[in-house]
Backbone as JSON, one array per atom type, in Angstrom:
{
  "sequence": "XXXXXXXXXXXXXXXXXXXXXXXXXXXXXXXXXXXXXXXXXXXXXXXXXXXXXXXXXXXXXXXXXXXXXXXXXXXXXXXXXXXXXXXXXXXXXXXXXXXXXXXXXXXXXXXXXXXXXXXXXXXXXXXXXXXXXXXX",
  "N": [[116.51, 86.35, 96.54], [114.53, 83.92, 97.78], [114.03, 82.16, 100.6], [113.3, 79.82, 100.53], [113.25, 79.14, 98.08], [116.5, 79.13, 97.82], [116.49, 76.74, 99.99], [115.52, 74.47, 98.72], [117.25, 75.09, 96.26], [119.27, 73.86, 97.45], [119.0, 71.37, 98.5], [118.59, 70.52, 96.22], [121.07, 69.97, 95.11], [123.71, 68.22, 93.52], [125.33, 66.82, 95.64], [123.95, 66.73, 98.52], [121.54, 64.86, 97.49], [123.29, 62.3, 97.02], [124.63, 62.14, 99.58], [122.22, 61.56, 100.67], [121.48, 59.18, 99.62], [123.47, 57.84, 99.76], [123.23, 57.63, 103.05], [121.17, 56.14, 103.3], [121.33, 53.41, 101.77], [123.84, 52.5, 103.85], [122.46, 52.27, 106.21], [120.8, 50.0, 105.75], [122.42, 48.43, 104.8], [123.84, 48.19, 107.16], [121.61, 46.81, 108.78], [121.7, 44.05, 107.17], [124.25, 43.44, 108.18], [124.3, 43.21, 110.85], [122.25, 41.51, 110.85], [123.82, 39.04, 109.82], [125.92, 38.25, 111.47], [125.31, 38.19, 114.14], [123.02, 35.95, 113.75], [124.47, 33.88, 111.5], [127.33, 34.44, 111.72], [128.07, 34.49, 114.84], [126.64, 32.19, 116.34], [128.37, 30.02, 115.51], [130.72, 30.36, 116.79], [130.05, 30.91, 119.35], [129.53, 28.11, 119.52], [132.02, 26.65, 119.25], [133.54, 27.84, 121.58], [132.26, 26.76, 123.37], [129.7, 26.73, 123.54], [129.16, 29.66, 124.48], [126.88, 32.19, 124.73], [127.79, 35.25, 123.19], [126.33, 37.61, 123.43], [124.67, 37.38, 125.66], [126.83, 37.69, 127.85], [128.1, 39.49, 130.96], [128.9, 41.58, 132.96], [128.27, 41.91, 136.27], [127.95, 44.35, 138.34], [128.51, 45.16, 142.09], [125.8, 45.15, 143.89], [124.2, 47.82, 145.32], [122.47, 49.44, 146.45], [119.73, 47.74, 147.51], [116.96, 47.84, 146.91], [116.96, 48.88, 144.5], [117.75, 48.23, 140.33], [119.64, 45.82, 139.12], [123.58, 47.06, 138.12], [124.62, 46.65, 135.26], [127.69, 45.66, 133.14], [127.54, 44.87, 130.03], [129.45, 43.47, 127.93], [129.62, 41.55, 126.31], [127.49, 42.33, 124.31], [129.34, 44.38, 123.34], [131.14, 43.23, 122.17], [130.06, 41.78, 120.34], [129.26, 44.16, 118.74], [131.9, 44.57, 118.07], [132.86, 42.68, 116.07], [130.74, 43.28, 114.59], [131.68, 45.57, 113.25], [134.47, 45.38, 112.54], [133.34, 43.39, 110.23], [132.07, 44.84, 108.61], [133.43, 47.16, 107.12], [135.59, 45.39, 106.77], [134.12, 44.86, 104.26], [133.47, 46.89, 103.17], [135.9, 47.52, 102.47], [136.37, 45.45, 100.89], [134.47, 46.35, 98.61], [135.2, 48.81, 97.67], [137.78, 48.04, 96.55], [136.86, 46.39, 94.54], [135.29, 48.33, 92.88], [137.63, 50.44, 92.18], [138.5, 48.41, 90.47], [137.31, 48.52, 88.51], [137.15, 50.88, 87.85], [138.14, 53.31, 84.88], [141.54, 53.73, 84.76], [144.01, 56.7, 85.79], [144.46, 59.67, 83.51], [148.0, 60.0, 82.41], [150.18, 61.97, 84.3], [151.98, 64.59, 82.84], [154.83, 65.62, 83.34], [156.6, 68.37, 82.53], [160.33, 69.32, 82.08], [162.26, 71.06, 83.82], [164.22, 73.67, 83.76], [167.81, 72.9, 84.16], [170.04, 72.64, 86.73], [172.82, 73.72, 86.04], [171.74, 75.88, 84.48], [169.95, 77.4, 85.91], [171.78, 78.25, 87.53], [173.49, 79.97, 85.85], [171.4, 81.67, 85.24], [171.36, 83.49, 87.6], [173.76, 83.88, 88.14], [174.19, 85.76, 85.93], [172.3, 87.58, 86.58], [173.29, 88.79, 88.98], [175.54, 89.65, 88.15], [175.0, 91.97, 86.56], [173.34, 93.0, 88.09], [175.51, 94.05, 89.86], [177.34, 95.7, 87.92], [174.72, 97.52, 87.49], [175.18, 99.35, 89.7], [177.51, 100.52, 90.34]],
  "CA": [[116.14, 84.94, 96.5], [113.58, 83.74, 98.95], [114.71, 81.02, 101.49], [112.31, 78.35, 100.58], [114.44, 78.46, 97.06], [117.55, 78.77, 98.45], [116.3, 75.24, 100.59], [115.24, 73.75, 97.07], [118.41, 74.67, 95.75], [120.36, 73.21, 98.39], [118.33, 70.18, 98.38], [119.04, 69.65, 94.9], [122.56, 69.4, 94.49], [123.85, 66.61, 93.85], [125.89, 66.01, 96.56], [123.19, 66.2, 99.1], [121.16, 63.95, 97.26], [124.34, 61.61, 96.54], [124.61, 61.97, 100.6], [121.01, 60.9, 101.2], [121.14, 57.9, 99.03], [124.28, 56.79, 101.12], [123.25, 57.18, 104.37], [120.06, 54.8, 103.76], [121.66, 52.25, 101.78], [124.48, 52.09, 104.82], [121.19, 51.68, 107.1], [120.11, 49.11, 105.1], [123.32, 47.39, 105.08], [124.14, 47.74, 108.55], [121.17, 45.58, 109.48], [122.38, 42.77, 106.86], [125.71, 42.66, 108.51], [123.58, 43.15, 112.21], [121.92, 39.96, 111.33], [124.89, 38.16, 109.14], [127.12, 38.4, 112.81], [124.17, 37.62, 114.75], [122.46, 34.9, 113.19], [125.77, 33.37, 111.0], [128.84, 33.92, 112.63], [128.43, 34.1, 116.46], [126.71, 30.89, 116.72], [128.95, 28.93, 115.27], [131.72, 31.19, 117.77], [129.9, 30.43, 120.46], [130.2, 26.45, 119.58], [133.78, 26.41, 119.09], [133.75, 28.69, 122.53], [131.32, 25.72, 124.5], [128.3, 27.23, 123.67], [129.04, 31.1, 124.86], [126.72, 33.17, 123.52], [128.46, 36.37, 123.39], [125.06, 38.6, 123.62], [124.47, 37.44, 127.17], [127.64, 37.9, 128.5], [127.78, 40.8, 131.54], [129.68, 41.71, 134.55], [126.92, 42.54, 137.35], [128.54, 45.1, 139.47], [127.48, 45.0, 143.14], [124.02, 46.33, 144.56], [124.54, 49.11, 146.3], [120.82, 49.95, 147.15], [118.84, 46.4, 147.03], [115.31, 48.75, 145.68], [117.67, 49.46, 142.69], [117.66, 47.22, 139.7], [121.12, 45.14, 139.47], [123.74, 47.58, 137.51], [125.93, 45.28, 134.15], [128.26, 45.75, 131.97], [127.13, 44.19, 128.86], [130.62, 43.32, 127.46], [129.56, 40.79, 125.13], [127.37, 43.21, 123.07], [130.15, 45.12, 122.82], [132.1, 42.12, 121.2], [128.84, 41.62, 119.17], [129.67, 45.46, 117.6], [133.34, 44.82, 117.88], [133.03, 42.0, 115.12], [130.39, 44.21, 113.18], [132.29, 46.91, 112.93], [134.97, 44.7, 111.5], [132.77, 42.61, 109.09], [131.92, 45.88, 107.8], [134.55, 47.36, 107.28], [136.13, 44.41, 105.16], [133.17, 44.54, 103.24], [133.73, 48.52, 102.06], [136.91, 47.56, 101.59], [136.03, 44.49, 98.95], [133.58, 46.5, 97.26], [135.96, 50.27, 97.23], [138.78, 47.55, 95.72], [136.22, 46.48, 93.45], [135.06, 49.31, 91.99], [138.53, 50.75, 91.53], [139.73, 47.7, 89.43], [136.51, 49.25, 87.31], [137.42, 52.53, 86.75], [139.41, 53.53, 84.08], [143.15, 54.09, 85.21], [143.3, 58.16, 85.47], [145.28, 59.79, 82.59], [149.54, 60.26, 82.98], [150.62, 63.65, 84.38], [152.96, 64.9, 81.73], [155.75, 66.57, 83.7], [157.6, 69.2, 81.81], [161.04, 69.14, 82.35], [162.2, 72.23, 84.16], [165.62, 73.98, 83.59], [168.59, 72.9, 84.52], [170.75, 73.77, 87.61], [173.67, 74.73, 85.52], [171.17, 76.82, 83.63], [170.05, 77.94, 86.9], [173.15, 79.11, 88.46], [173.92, 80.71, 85.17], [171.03, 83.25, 85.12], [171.54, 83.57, 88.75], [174.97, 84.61, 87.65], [174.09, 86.87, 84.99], [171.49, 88.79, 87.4], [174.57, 88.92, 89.92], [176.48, 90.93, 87.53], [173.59, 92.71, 86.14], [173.24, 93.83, 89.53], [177.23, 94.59, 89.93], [177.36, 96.47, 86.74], [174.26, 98.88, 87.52], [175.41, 99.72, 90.63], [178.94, 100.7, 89.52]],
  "C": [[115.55, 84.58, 97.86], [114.16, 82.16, 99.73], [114.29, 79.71, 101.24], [112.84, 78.3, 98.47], [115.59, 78.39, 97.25], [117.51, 77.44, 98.72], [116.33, 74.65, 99.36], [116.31, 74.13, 96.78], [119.62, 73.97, 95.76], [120.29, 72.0, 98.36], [118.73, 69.12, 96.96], [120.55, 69.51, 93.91], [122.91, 68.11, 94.49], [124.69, 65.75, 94.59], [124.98, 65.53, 97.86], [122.25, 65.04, 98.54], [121.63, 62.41, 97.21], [123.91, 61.12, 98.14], [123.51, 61.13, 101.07], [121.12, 59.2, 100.62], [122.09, 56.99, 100.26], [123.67, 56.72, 102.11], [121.75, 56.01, 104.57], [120.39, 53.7, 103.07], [122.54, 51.82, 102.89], [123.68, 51.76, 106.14], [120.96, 50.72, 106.97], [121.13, 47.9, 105.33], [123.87, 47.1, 105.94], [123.05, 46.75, 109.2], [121.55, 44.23, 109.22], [123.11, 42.46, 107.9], [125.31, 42.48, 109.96], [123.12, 41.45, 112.09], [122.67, 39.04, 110.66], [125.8, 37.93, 110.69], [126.19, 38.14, 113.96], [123.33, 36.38, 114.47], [123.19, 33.9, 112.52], [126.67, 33.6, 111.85], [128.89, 33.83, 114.2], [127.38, 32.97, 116.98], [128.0, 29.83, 116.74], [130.74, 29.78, 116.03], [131.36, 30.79, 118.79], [129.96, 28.41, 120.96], [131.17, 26.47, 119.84], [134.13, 27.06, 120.78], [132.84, 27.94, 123.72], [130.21, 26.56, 124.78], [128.05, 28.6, 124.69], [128.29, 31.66, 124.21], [126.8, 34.52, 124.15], [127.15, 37.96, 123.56], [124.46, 38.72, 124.83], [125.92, 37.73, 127.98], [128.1, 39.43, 129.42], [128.83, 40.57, 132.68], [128.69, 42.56, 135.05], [128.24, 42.87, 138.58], [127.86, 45.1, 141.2], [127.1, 45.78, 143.6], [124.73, 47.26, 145.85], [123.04, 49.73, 147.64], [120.05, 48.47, 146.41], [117.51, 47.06, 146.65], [115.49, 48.88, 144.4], [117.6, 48.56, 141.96], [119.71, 46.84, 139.48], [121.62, 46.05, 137.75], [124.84, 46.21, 136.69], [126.25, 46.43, 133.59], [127.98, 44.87, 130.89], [128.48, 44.12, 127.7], [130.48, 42.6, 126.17], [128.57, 41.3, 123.83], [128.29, 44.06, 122.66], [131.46, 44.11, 121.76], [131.31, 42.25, 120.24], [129.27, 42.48, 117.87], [130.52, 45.34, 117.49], [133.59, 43.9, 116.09], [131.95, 42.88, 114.27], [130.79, 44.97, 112.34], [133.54, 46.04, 111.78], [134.88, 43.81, 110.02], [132.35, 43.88, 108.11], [132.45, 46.66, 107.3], [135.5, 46.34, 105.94], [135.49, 44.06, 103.94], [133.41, 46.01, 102.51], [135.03, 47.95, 101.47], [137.31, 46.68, 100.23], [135.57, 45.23, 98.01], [134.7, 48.14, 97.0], [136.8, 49.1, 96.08], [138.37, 46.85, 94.53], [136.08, 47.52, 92.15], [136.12, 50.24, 91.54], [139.27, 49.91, 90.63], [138.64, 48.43, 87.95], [136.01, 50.23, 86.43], [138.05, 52.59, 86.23], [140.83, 53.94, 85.15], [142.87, 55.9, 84.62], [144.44, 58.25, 84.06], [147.15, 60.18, 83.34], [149.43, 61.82, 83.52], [151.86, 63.3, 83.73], [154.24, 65.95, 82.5], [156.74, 67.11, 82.75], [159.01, 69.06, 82.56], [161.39, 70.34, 82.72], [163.88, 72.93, 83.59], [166.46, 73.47, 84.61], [169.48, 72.79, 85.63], [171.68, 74.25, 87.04], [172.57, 75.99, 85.11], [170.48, 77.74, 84.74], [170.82, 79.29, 87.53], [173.76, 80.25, 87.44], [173.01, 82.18, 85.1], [170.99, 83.6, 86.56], [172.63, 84.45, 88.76], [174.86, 85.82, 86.73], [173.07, 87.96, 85.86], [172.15, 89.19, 88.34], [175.57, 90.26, 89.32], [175.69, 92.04, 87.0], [173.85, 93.59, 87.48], [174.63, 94.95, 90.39], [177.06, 95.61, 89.39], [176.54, 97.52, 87.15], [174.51, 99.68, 89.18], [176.85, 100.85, 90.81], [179.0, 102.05, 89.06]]
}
């Protein structure tokens, strides 16, 4: 088998394909929730917060070499992603708890009932003497 079917075969399973589809709808939906948390919720955060907006917010460390450009911490994009990450996040978990109220329920496992422990201890016992007996 030549490599360039091998690739094509690989290509066409259907988990890689499965894979591909996810990772560009989760592209797709990471910008929503990029501009749902950007555009919706951290305005109306930064009101309630006297008009912070959390996208400028930095700690400017001090110049070391004044030629250099001034070094930040950009703290408040990291809030920015801190609440994305969370809005996203509660959003898999609506739609996973969704789509499991819409699968069938799986089928029972039927556990057999196993023997005993008397019934146990008894052939336990009988291979005990068994064992006595040919020894004897």
């Amino acid at each position: 088998m030549g490599i360039v079917s091998e690739f094509k075969t690989f290509m066409m399973r259907g988990n890689v394909v499965d894979l591909a589809v996810g990772v560009v709808i989760g592209g797709a939906f990471g910008k929503i929730v990029t501009s749902l948390v950007d555009n919706i919720i951290m305005p109306p955060i930064g009101f309630l917060t006297g008009g912070v907006d959390f996208s400028s917010l930095v700690l400017k460390l001090p110049k070391i070499d004044p030629a250099k450009a001034q070094v930040v911490i950009s703290y408040g994009l990291f809030i920015n992603t801190v609440i994305q990450f969370l809005i996203i996040g509660a959003a898999i978990f609506i739609v996973v708890k969704a789509i499991n109220k819409l699968m069938p329920p799986p089928p029972p496992v039927v556990v057999e009932p196993g023997p005993t422990q008397e019934a146990l201890l008894a052939d336990i016992l009988a291979e005990l003497k068994k064992q006595n007996g040919s020894k004897a």
